[in-house]
C-alpha positions in Angstrom: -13.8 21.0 -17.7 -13.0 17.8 -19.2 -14.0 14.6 -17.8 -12.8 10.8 -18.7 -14.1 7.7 -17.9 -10.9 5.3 -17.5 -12.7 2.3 -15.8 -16.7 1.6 -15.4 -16.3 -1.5 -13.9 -17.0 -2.6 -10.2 -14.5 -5.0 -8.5 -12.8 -7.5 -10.7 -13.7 -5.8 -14.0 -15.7 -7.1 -16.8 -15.1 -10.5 -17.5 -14.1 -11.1 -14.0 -10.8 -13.4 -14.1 -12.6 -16.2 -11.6 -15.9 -15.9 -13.1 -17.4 -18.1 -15.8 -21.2 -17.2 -15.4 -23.0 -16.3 -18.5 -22.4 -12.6 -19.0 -18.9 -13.0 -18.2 -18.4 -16.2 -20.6 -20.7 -13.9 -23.2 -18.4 -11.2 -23.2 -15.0 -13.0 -23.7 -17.0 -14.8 -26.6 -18.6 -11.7 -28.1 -17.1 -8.6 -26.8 -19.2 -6.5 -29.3 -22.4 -7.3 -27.8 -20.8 -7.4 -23.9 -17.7 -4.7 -24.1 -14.6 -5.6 -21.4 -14.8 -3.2 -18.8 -11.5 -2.2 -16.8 -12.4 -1.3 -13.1 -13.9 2.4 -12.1 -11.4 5.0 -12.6 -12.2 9.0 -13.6 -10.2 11.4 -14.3 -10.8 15.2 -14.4 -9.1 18.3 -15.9 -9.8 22.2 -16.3 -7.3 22.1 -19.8 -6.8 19.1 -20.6 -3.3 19.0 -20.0 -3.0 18.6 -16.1 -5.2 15.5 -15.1 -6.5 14.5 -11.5 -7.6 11.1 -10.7 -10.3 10.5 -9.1 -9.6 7.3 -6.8 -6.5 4.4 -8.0 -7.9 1.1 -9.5 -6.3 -1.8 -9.6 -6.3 -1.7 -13.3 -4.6 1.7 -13.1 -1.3 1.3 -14.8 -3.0 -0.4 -17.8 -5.3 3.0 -18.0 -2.7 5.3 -17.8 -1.2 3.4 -20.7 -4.6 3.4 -22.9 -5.2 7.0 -22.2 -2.2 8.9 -24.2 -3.2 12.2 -22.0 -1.4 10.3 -19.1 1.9 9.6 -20.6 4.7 11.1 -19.6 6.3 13.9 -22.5 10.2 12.9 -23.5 10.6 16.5 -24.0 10.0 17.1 -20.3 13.1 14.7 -19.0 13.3 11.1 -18.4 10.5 11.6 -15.3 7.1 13.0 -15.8 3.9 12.9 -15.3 0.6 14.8 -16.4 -1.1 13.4 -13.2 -1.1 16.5 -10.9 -2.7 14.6 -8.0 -5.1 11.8 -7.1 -8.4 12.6 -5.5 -9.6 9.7 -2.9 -13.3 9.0 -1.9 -13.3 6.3 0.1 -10.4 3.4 1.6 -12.1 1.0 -0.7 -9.0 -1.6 -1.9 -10.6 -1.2 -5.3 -10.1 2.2 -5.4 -6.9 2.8 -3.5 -4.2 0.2 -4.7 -3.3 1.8 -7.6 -1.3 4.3 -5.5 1.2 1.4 -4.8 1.5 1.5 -8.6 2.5 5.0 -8.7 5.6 4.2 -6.1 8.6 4.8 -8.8 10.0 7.8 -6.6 7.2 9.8 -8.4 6.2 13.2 -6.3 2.4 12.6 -5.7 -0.2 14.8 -4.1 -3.1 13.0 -3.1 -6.8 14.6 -1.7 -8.2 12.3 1.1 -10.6 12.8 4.5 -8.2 12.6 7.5 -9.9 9.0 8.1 -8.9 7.7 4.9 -5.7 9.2 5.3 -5.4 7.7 8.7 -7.0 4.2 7.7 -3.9 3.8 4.6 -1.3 5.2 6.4 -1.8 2.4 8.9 -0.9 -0.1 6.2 3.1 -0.9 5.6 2.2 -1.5 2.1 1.5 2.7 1.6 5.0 3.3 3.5 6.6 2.3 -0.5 5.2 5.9 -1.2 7.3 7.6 1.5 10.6 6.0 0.9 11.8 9.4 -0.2 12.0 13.0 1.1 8.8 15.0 -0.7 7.6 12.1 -2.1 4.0 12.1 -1.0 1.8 15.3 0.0 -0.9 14.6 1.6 -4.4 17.8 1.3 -6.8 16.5 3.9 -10.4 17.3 2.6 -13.7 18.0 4.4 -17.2 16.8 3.5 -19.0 19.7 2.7 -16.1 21.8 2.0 -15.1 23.1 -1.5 -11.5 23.0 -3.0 -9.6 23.5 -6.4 -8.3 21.1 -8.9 -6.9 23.6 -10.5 -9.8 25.6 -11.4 -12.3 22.7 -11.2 -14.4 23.4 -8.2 -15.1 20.1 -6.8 -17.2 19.5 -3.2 -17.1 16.7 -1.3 -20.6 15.2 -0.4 -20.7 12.9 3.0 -22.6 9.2 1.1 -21.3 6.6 3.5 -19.6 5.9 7.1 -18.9 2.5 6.7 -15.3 1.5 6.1 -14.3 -1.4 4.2 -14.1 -4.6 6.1 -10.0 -4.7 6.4 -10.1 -1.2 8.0 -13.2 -1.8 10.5 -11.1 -1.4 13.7 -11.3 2.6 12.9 -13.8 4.5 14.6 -14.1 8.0 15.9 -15.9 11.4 15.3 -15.3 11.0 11.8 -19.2 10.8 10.7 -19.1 11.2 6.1 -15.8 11.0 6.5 -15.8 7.1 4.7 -17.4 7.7 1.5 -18.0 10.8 -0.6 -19.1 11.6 -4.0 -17.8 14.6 -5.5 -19.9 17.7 -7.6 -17.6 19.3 -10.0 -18.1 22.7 -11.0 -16.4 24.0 -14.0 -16.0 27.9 -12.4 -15.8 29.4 -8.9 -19.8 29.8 -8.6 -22.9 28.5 -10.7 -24.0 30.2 -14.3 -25.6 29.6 -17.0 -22.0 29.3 -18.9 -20.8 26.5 -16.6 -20.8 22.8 -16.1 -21.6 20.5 -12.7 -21.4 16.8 -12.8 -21.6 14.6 -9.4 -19.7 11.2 -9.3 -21.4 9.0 -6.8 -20.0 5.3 -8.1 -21.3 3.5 -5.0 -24.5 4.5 -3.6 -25.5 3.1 -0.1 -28.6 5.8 0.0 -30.3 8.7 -1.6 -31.1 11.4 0.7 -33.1 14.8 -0.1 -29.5 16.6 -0.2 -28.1 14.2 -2.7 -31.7 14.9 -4.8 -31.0 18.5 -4.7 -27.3 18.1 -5.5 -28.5 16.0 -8.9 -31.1 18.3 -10.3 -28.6 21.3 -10.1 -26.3 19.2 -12.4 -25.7 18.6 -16.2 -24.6 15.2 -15.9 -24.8 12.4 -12.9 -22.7 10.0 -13.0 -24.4 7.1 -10.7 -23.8 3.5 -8.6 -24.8 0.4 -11.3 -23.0 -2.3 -9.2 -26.5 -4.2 -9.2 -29.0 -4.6 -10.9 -31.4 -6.5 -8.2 -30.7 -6.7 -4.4 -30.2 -10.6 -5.2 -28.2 -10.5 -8.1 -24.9 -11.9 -6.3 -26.5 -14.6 -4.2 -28.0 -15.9 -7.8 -24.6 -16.4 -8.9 -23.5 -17.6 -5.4 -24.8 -18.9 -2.7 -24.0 -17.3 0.4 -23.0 -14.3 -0.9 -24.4 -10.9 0.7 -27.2 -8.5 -0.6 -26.5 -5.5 -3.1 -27.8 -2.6 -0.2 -26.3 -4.7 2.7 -22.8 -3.9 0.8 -23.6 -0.4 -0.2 -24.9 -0.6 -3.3 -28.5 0.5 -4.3 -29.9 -1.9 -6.8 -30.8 -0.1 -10.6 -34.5 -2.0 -10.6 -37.2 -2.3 -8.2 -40.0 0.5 -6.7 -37.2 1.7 -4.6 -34.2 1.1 -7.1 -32.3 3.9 -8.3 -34.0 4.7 -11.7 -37.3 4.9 -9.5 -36.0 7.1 -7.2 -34.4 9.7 -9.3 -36.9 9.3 -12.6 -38.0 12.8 -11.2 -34.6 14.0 -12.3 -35.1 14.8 -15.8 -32.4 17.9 -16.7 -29.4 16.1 -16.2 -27.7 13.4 -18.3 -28.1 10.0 -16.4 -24.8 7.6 -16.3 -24.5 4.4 -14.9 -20.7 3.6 -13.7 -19.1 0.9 -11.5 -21.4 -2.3 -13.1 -20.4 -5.4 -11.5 -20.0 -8.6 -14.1 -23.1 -10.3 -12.8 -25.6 -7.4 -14.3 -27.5 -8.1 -17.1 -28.3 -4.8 -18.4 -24.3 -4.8 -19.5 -26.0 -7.4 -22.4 -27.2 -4.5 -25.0 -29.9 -6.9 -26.4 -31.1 -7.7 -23.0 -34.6 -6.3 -21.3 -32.8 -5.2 -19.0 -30.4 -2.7 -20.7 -33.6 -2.1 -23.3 -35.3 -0.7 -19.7 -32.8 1.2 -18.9 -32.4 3.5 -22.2 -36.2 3.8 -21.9 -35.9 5.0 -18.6 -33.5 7.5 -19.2 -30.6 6.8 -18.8 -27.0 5.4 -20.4 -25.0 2.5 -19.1 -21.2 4.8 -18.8 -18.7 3.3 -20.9 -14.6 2.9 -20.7 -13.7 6.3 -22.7 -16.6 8.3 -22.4 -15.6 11.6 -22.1 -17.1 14.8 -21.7 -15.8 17.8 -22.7 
């Protein structure tokens, strides 16, 4: 299995193009001690040849162009693509525009709950995928329910069933349908020769089958949006709470390194860090805590292979 981090950033990247607070303003003056970050993007393979995205950033034609395994290969025509199909976790607008970015009369398959499905499909902006016979495939997904990236097993975990604010008029029986994070598992079943990783960028809650789902794992990849529940209304007044949006703070006696510090096998990743957390400063208490604790902050290019 092979594994790339495209993006670790939450919405808006790292510095964010509005923002001149003092992280943001450190890092376009000192990028070696705050690295840019592009905006959360994955992508997974079982050979490193055929490549599935997991979710479409914004910033997704500027990755493709960064990561040469994504480039299309002259001696396979004038139209090609190693991107065999685009895995969707939520109908989060930071993690679904890219598809309009992929519009060129490409063949895409893309791997979405019936909910999402339903909730973009409602847009006319999506219809610039359809403009062609064949040119989009939807695989509807289930929470719970495994399926192949081609050879990757990867199983859909029910984290959230709260849509994003532009899509709120959709309701139904579609309970964990929302928001997932995925487990990857390098073979058909669990050995000692294989490899599980969960991707849960954006955390709303940690239950006791999310627990057991991260102890059975090599790596955890894990929600860093904040790092307090105040952190955004410091920058701006007005602005809401990190766990009234979805996103469990990193600090606190019910943050998330306190609540998983009894997870001690796997490698600990942070990913999706929004501009206005301080642990992205590596001289900062903050970021010091965190390597104590544990853990790594994920960076643009990590990779595991």
């Amino acid at each position: 299995m092979f594994l790339k981090l495209l993006g670790t950033a939450a919405g808006g990247g790292v510095p964010q193009w509005n923002c001149a607070c003092a992280l943001c303003d450190l890092c376009r003056r000192d990028p070696e001690r705050i690295s840019p970050r592009l905006q959360t993007q994955a992508m997974i393979s079982a050979n490193g040849t055929r490549w599935f995205l997991i979710n479409a950033s914004p910033d997704l034609r500027q990755q493709i162009e960064a990561n040469r395994e994504l480039w299309p290969s002259a001696h396979l025509g004038r139209r090609n693509t190693p991107i065999a199909g685009i895995v969707l976790t939520t109908a989060d607008l930071d993690q679904v525009l890219g598809l309009l970015l992929l519009r060129e009369f490409q063949p895409l398959t893309v791997y979405a709950t019936g909910l999402v499905r339903r909730v973009l499909e409602a847009n006319s902006f999506f219809r610039m995928l359809t403009r062609v016979p064949n040119q989009l495939a939807w695989v509807e997904i289930t929470p719970g329910v495994p399926f192949s990236l081609d050879g990757v097993m990867c199983t859909p975990m029910p984290l959230s069933d709260s849509l994003p604010y532009y899509a709120r008029e959709f309701s139904g029986d579609d309970r964990g349908e929302a928001g997932l994070g995925l487990i990857f598992n390098s073979g058909q079943a669990r050995d000692s020769g294989q490899t599980r990783v969960a991707y849960t960028p954006s955390l709303p809650a940690i239950t006791d089958e999310l627990l057991a789902a991260y102890a059975s794992c090599d790596v955890i990849l894990v929600d860093g949006t904040f790092w307090s529940d105040a952190e955004l209304n410091r920058t701006q007044a007005g602005t809401p709470l990190a766990r009234s949006i979805g996103h469990i703070p990193m600090s606190g006696e019910d943050g998330t390194i306190a609540q998983l510090a009894g997870i001690t096998r796997p490698r600990k990743l942070f990913t999706h860090i929004n501009n206005t957390n301080p642990a992205l400063d590596r001289s900062s208490p903050e970021a010091t805590f965190v390597r104590e604790s544990g853990w790594e902050l994920g960076h643009d290019g990590w990779q595991l292979n």
